[in-house]
C-alpha positions in Angstrom: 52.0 6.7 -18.0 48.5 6.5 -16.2 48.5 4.4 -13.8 45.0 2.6 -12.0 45.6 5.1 -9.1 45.5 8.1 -11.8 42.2 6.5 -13.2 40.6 6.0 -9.9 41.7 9.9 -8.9 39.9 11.1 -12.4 37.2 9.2 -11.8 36.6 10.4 -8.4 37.3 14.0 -9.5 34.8 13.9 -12.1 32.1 12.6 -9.9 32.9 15.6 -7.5 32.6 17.9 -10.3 29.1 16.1 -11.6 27.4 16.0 -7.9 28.5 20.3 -7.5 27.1 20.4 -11.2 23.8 18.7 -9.9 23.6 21.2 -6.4 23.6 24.2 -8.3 21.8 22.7 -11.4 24.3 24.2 -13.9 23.0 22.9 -17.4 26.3 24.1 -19.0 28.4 21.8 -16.2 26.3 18.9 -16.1 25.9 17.5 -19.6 29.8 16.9 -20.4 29.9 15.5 -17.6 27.2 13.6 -17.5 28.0 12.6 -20.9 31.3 11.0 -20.0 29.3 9.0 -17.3 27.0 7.4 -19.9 29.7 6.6 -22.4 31.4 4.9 -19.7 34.7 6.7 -20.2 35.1 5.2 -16.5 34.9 1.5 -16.8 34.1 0.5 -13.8 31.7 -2.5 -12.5 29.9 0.2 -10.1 29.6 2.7 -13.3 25.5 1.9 -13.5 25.3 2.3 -9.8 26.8 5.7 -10.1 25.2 7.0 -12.8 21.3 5.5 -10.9 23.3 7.8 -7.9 23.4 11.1 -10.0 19.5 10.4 -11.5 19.0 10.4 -7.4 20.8 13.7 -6.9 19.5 15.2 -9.5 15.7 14.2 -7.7 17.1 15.4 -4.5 18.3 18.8 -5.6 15.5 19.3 -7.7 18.0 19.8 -10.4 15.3 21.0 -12.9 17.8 22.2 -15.8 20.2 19.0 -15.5 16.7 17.1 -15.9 15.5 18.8 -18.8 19.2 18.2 -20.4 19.0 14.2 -19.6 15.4 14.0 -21.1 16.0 16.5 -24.3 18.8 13.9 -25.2 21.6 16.8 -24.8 23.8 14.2 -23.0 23.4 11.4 -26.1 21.1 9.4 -23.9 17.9 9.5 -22.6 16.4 7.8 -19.5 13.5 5.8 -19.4 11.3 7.7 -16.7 9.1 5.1 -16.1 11.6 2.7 -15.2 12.7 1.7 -11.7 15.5 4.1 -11.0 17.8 4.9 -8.7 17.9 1.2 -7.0 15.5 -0.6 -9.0 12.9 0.2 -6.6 11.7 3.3 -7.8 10.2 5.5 -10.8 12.2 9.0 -11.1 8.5 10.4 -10.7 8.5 8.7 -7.3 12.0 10.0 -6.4 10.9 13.7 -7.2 7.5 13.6 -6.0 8.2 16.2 -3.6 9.3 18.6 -6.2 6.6 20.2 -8.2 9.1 21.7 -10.8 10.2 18.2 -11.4 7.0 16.7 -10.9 5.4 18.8 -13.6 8.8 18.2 -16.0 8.4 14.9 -15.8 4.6 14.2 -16.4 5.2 16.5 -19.9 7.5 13.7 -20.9 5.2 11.0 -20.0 5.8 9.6 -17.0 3.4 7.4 -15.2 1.5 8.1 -12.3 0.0 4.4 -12.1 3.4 2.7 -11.5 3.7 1.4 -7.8 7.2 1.4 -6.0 8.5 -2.3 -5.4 8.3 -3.9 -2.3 11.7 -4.5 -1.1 13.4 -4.0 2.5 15.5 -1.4 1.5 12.2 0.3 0.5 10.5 -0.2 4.1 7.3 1.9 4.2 7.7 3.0 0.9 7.3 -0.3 -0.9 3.7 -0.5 -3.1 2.7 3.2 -3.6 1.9 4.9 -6.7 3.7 8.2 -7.1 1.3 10.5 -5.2 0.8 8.7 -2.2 4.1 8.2 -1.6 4.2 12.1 -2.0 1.8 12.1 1.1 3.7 9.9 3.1 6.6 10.9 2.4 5.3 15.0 3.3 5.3 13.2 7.1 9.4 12.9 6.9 10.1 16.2 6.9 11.5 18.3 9.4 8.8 19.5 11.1 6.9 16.4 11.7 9.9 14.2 13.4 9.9 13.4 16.9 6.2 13.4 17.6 3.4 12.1 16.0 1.0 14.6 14.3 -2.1 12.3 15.8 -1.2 14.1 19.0 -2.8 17.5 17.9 -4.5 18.1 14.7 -4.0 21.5 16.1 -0.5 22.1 15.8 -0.6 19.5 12.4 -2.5 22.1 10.4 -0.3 25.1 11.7 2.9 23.2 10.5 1.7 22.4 7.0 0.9 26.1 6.9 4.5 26.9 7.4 6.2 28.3 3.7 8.8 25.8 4.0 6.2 23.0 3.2 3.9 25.2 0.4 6.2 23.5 -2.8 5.9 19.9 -1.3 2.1 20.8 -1.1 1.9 22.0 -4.8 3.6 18.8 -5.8 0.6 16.9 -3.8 -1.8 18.8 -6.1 0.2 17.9 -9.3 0.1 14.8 -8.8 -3.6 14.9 -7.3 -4.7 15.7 -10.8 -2.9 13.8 -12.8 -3.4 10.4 -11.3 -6.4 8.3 -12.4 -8.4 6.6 -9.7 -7.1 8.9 -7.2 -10.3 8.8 -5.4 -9.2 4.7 -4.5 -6.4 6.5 -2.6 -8.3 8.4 -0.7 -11.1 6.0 -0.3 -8.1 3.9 1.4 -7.4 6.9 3.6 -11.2 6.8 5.0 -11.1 2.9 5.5 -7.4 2.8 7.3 -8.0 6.2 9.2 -5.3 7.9 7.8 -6.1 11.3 9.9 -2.5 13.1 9.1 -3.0 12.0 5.0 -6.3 13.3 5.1 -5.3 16.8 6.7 -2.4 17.0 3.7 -5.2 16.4 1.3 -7.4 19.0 2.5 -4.3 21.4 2.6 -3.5 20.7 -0.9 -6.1 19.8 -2.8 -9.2 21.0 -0.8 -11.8 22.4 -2.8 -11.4 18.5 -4.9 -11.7 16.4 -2.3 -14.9 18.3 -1.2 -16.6 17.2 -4.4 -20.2 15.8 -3.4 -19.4 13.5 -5.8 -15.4 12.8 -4.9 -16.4 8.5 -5.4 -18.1 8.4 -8.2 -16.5 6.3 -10.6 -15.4 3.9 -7.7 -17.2 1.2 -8.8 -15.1 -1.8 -7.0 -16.1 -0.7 -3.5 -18.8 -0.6 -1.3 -19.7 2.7 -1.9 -23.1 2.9 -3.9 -24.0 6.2 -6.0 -22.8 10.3 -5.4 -21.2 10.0 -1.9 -19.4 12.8 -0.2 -15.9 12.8 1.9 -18.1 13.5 4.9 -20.1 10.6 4.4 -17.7 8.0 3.4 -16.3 8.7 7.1 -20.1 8.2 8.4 -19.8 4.9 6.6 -16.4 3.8 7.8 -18.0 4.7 11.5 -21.2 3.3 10.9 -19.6 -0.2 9.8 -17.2 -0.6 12.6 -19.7 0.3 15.1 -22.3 -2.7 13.6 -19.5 -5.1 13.5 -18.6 -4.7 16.9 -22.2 -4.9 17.8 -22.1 -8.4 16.0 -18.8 -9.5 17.1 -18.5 -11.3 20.9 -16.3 -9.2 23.3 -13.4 -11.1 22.8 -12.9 -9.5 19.5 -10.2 -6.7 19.7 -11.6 -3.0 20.0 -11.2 -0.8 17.0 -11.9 2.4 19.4 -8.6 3.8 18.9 -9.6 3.7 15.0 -13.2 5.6 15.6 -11.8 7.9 17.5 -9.2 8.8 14.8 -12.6 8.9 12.7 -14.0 11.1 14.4 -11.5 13.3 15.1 -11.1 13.5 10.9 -14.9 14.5 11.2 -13.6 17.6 13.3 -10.8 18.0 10.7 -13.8 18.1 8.1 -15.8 20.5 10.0 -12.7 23.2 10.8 -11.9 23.0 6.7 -15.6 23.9 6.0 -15.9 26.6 8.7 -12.7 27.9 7.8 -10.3 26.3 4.7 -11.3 29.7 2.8 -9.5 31.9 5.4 -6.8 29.3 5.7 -6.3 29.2 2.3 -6.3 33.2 1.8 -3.8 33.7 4.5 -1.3 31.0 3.0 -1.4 33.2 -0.3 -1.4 36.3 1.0 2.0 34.9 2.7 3.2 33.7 -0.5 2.9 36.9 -2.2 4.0 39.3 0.2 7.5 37.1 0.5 7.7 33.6 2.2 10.9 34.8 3.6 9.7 37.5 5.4 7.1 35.7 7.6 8.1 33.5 10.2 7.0 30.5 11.4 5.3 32.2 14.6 3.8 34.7 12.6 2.0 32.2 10.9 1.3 29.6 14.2 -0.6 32.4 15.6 -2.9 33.7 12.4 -3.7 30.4 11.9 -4.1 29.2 15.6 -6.5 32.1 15.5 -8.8 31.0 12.4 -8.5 27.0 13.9 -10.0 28.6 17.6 -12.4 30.5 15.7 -13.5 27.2 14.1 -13.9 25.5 17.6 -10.8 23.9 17.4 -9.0 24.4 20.5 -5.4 24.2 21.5 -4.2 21.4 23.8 -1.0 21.3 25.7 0.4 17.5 25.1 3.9 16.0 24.5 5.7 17.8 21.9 5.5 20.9 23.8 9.2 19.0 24.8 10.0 19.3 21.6 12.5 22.1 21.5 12.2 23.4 17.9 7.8 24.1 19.0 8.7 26.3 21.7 8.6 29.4 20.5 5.5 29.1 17.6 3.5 27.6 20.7 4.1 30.5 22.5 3.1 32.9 20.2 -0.4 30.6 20.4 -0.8 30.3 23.6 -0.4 34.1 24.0 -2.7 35.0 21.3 -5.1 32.5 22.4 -5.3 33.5 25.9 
């Protein structure tokens, strides 16, 4: 005789057995399993919530097989991609956008790249972007970028996102760069709100595009008027702030915090120009010879090298605190000095 306790052990062991299916993305695993979770062989009010938590996993793990399986119908039903999954807050092309395997699955079976994530609480920060933005933002979370802010030194911001660790979220950054319509509108958004760390990203993943002399010009609902460069939609945003403060009485509130940020993504513009090429090179050249075999000092002092060579000079400031910089920033320093 089974008993509720029995059901609620099955249950439980069968979700085990799904999520280890899902970590080592085992095709032959999953879809049974997954199977039994959309038949609702385990009745259970939370049964939607738990299947919306494996779509998440699979997203996490960048289960690319177990994917495939869900949208090639092999577990007798097939997800809508473009609709708000896990939590009804997001797309799954918003919940993978780090993972260009997944990204690049999931835009050959028609997902959206116009849909923007709902603005809830649970969604915070995340609430109202379309699928590559988020991918930006979201490229500040990672490991490398907590406890400091990358504002401090654009410096030690460009040798992080040359570490290899970050090269696949940066290739699903230029997935998503080209597949989005109207991306320039994002980036346009970038110039107005100073975002300097989005715009270094950018020029890491998608460089040579964004350098387009004529990156705006199908962005007809702004105030941008004919062929307009990167450069000089900075020059604008500049420009404009310094007339209406020159208009404004001097109880207004300063924006110099956000011209300095400006101009400091003028001197981001000018180090990509000098040297992005030799950047870029070197990030291959890593990526060929074996990401595993170069280390993250390695790699802080090549590229602290090409960013001095640029004019771009190394400052100390607070995160030399941060334990985890120690040892790249001395491999700078010493090269440097």
């Amino acid at each position: 005789m089974t008993t509720e306790y029995d059901s609620d052990s099955e249950q439980y062991d069968a979700e085990e057995s799904l999520e280890e299916a899902i970590k080592s993305d085992n095709r032959d695993e999953f879809v049974p399993l997954m199977t039994m979770q959309f038949r609702g062989e385990f009745t259970y009010p939370h049964r939607i919530h738990t299947v919306a938590m494996f779509v998440r996993q699979i997203c996490l793990y960048e289960a690319v097989n177990c994917a495939a399986a869900v949208l090639e119908g092999e577990t007798e039903k097939q997800l809508d991609l473009n609709a708000f999954y896990p939590y009804k807050d997001m797309t799954m092309l918003h919940e993978a956008c780090h993972s260009p395997e997944l990204v690049e699955l999931f835009l050959c079976y028609g997902a959206r790249t116009d849909i923007k994530s709902k603005v809830t609480e649970s969604n915070g920060i995340y609430g109202g972007m379309i699928p590559f933005t988020l991918s930006v933002r979201m490229l500040w979370d990672h490991f490398w970028f907590t406890g400091w802010y990358p504002e401090q030194s654009i410096f030690t911001t460009i040798i992080v996102l040359c570490f290899p660790c970050l090269r696949s979220h940066l290739e699903a950054i230029r997935l998503l760069y080209r597949s989005t319509k109207e991306v320039e509108k994002e980036i346009y958004r970038f110039v107005k709100e100073a975002k300097l760390v989005d715009m270094a990203i950018l020029l890491m993943a998608v460089r040579e595009e964004i350098a387009s002399p004529t990156l705006f010009q199908g962005l007809c609902d702004s105030d941008l008027r004919g062929n307009i460069s990167l450069r000089q939609s900075v020059l604008l945003e500049i420009a404009s702030i310094r007339n209406l403060e020159a208009r404004s009485s001097p109880s207004v509130g300063s924006n110099e915090h956000k011209l300095v940020t400006l101009n400091t993504m003028l001197l981001l513009l000018d180090v990509f120009e000098k040297v992005g090429d030799e950047i870029e090179s070197y990030c291959l050249q890593c990526q060929e010879t074996d990401d595993e075999k170069v280390t993250n000092a390695q790699v802080a002092a090549k590229v602290g090298c090409l960013l001095n060579k640029a004019g771009l000079t190394y400052e100390d400031f607070p995160i030399k605190d941060v334990t985890r910089f120690q040892s790249f920033l001395f491999h700078v320093i010493y090269f440097l000095s």
